[in-house]
N, C-alpha and C positions, 0 to 999 in steps of 0.2 A: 149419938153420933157414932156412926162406926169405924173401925180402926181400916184405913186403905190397904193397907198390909195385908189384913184379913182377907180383905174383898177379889184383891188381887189371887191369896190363894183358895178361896172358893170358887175363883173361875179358872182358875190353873185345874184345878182338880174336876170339877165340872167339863172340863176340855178333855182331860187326858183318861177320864173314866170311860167313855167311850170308844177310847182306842186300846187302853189298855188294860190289865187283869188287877183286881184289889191287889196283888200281892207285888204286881212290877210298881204299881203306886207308892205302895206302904215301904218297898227298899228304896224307891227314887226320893221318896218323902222326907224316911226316914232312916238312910241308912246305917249299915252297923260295919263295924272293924272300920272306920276312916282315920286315916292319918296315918305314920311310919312309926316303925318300931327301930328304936336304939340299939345297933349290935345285932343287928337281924343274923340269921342262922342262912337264910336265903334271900335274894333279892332279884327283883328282873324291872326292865321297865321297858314298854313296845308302846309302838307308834299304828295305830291304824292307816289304814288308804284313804281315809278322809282325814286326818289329822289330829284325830283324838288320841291322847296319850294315858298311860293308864302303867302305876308301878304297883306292885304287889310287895309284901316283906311278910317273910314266915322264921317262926320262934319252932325251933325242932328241938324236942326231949327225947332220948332212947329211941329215934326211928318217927316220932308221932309228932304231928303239928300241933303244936300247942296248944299256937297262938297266929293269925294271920290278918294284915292290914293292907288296906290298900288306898291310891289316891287315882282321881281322874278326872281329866278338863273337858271331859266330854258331856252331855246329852244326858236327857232324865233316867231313856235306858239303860246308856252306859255304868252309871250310877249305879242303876240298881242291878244291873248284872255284876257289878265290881263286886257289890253287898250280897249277892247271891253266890257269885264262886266262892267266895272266901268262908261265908256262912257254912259252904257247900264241905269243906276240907278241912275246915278244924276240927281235931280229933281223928281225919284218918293219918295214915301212914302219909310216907313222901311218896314211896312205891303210888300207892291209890292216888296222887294228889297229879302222878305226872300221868294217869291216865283220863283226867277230866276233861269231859267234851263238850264241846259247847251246846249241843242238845241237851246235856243233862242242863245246864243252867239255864238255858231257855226255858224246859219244862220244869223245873222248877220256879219259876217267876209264872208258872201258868201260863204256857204259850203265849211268848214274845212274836208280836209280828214279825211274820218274814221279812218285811224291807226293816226292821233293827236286829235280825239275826247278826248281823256284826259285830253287833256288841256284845254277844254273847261268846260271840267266837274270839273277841279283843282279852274277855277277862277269864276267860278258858287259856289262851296263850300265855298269858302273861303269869297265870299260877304253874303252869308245866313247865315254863322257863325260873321262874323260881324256884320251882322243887329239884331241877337238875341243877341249880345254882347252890343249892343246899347242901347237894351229893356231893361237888365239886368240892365246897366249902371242908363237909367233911372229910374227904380221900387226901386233900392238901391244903387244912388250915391256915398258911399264911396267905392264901389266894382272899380271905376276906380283908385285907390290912389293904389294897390292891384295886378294891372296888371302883367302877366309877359311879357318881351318886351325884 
């Protein structure tokens, strides 16, 4: 007897292989950095044009992202673009982290369809407003006590 669960996502994945690339699968599947960091160093959280929301939090050491998570109520892409920016900018700088473009996330998920370029550009925004959120943070530390969350 097979487990329906299963069945369910062997045709989810059967569906979305042929729209999408192993690698936007494998973040949508399975993605990495989720959930929020305690005491975050930076924080941002944007709304897309269709409604999907998408918060980022970055842990800053000496200038370097440590550490970076993210949450989002959107789409398989959205997901794995969330999982891809973040994967994208841990270990660089913040400087490097506010210049991420959403082409680079796309093409790193192996060319995202053009009708989900969005989501790539959702989880592109949402780290460059983090990472100016972080400079902020640090230029005048009591601005994190301040947050809204």
């Amino acid at each position: 007897m097979n487990d329906p669960l299963e069945a369910v996502q062997r045709r989810l994945l059967g569906d979305m292989s042929g729209f999408y690339s192993e690698t936007t699968i494998d973040h949508a599947m399975r993605p990495r950095h989720v959930g929020s960091l305690p005491d975050a160093d930076g924080y941002a959280s944007l709304q897309s044009g269709c409604g999907e929301v998408m918060q980022v939090w970055l842990r800053v050491l000496d200038g370097q992202i440590e550490e970076a998570t993210f949450w989002t109520d959107g789409c398989a892409a959205t997901i794995a673009a969330g999982s891809m920016a973040t994967d994208l900018v841990q270990g660089r700088t913040v400087a490097q982290a506010l210049s991420l473009k959403a082409k680079e996330v796309a093409d790193a998920l192996d060319n995202l369809p053009p009708g989900n370029f969005h989501c790539a550009q959702l989880a592109a925004d949402t780290v460059r407003a983090a990472a100016r959120d972080a400079l902020e943070v640090q230029r005048d530390p009591w601005k994190k006590a301040y947050r809204k969350r």
